[in-house]
C-alpha positions as CSV (number, residue, x, y, z in Angstrom):
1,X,104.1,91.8,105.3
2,X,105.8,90.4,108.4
3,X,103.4,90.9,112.1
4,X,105.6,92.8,114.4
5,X,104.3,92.2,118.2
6,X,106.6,95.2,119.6
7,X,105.4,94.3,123.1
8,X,106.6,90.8,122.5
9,X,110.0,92.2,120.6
10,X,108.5,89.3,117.6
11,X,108.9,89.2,114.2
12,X,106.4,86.7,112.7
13,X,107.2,86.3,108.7
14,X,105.7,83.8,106.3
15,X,107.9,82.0,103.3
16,X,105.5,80.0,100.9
17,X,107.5,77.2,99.3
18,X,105.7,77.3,95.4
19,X,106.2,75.3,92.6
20,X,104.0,72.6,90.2
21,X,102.5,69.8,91.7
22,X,104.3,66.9,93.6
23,X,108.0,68.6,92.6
24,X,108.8,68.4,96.0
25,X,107.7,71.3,98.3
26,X,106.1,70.0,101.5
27,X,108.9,67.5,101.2
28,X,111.2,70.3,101.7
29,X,109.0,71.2,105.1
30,X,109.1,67.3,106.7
31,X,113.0,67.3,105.9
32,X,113.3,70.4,107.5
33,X,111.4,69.1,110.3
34,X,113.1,65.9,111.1
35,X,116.6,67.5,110.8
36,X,116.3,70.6,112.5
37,X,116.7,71.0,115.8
38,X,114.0,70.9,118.3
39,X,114.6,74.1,119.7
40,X,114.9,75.3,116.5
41,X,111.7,74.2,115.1
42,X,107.7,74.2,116.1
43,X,105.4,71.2,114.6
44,X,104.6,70.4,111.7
45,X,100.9,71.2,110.6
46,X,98.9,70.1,107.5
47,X,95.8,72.9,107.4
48,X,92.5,72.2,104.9
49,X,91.9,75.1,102.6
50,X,88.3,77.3,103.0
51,X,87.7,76.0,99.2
52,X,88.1,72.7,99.7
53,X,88.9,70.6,103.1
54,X,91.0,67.6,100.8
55,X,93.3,70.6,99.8
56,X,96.2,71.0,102.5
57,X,98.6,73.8,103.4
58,X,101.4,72.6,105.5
59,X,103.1,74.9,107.8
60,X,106.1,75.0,110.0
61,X,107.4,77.9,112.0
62,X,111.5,78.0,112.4
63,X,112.9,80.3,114.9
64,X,115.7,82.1,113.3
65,X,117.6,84.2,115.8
66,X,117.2,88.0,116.1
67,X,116.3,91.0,113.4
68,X,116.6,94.4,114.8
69,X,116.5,93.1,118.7
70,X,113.2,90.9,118.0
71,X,113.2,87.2,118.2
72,X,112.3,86.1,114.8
73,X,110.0,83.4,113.5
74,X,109.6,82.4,110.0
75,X,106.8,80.5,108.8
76,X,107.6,77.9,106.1
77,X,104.7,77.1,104.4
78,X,103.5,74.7,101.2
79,X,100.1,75.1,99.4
80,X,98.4,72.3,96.5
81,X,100.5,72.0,93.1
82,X,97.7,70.4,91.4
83,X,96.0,72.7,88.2
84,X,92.9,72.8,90.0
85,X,93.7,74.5,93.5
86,X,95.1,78.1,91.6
87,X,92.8,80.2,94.5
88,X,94.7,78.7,97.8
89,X,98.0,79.1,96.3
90,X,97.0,82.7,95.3
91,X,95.8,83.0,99.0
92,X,98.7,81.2,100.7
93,X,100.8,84.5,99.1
94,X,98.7,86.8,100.4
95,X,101.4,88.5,103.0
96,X,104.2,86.5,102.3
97,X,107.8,87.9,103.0
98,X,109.6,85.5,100.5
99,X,109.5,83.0,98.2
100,X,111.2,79.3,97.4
101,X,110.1,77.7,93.8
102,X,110.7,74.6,93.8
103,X,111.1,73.3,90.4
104,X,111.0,69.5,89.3
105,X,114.1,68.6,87.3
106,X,112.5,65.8,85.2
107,X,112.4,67.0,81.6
108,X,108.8,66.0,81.6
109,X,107.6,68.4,84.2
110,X,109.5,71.6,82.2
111,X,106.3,72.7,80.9
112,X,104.9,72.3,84.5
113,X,107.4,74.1,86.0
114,X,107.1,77.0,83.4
115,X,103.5,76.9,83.7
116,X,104.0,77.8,87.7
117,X,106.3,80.0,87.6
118,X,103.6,82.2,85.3
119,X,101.2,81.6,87.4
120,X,103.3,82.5,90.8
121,X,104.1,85.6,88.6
122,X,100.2,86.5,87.8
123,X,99.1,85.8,90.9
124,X,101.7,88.2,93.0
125,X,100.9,91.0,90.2
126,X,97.5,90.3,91.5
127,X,98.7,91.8,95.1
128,X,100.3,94.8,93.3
129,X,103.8,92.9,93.3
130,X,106.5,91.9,90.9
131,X,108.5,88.4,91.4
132,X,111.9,90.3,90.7
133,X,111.2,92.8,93.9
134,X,110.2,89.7,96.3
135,X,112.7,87.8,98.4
136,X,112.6,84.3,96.4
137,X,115.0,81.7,95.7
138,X,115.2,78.6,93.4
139,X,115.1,75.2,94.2
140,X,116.0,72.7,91.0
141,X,114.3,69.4,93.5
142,X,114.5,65.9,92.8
143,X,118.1,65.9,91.2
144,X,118.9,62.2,92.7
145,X,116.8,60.7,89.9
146,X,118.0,59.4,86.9
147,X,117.7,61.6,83.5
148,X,117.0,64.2,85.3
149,X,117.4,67.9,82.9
150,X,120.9,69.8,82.8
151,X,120.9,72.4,85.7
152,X,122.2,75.2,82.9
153,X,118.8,74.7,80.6
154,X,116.6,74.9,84.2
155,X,118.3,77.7,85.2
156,X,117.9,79.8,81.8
157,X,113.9,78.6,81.8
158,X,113.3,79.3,85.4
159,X,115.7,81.8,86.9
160,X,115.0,85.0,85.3
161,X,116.3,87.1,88.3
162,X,119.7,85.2,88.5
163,X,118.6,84.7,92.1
164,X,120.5,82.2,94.2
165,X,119.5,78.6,92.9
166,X,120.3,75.1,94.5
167,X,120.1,71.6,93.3
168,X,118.2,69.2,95.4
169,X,116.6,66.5,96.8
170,X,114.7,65.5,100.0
171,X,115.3,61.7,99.9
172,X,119.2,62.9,100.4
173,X,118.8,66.5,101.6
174,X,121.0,67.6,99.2
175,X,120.3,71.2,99.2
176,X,117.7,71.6,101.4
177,X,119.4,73.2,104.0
178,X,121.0,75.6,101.9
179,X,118.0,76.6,100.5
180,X,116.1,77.4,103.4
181,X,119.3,79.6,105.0
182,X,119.7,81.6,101.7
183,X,115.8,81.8,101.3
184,X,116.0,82.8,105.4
185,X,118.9,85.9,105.0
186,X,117.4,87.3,102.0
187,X,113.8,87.7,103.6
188,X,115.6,88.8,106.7
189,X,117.7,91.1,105.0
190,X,114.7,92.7,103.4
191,X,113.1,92.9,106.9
192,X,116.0,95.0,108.2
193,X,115.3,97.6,105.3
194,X,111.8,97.7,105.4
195,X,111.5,97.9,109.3
């Protein structure tokens, strides 16, 4: 759920960038940060997690122009991917408006990313929510490498929703961008309707 300060006329809404470990999400949010601009953009913060101070959640707010007359800031943020950190990824979606799974295209990691994407599933059923009624994009990251899988197989393993997808990477930036405006209008599209 987005924090409305109606004094303020602010719209505070948090988009968790999810996905398996090291496929690329705070990647995404230092990309982001070096190429938007300054204006645009708040720092870039790496937070310890209550569980475990090694653990990290990095978090950067984007100001996003107006939704229903109140300045609008989304929060980008990106938990642990490692097996062992499932309870701050489960935390970090605690309120979230929307969604961006970012998937590593190596064949290896397949089993990684489906193994994500089940838990990203459990864990919002956990908060009384299904994936298919949430704001989320897909991101297919780290497409520059050689060998990397056919975008057609990723897309039939990962994107059950036939939500809007991208191939990407963040040594290029291919995609990035595109991800984060998509990801942006569909959670601010489901603001308007909700507020």
């Amino acid at each position: 759920m987005p924090s409305i300060d109606v004094r303020k006329k602010r719209i505070d809404s948090k988009i968790v960038y999810y996905g398996p470990g090291r496929a690329g999400k705070t990647e995404n949010l230092r990309y982001v940060y070096h190429h938007l601009d300054e204006g645009r953009r708040g720092p870039l913060s790496s937070l310890p997690t209550k569980s475990d101070p090694n653990l990290q959640i990095d978090v950067l707010p984007v100001r996003s122009g107006n939704i229903l007359g109140f300045r609008t800031i989304f929060h980008l943020c990106a938990g642990p991917g490692q097996a062992f950190s499932t309870g701050p990824r489960r935390l970090l979606l605690r309120e979230s408006d929307g969604i961006v799974f970012v998937a590593d295209s190596r064949p290896e990691r397949l089993e990684a990313n489906l193994d994500s994407l089940a838990e990203l599933e459990e864990n919002l059923q956990g908060y009384g929510l299904q994936l298919r009624d949430v704001p989320h994009v897909i991101q297919y990251c780290k497409c520059d490498l050689p060998g990397t899988a056919d975008v057609g197989r990723l897309r039939s393993e990962l994107n059950h929703y036939g939500v809007p997808d991208f191939t990407a990477s963040t040594e290029t930036g291919e995609g990035v961008m595109e991800t984060l405006q998509a990801i942006v209008e569909s959670v601010g599209q489901d603001l308007q309707t909700r507020l």
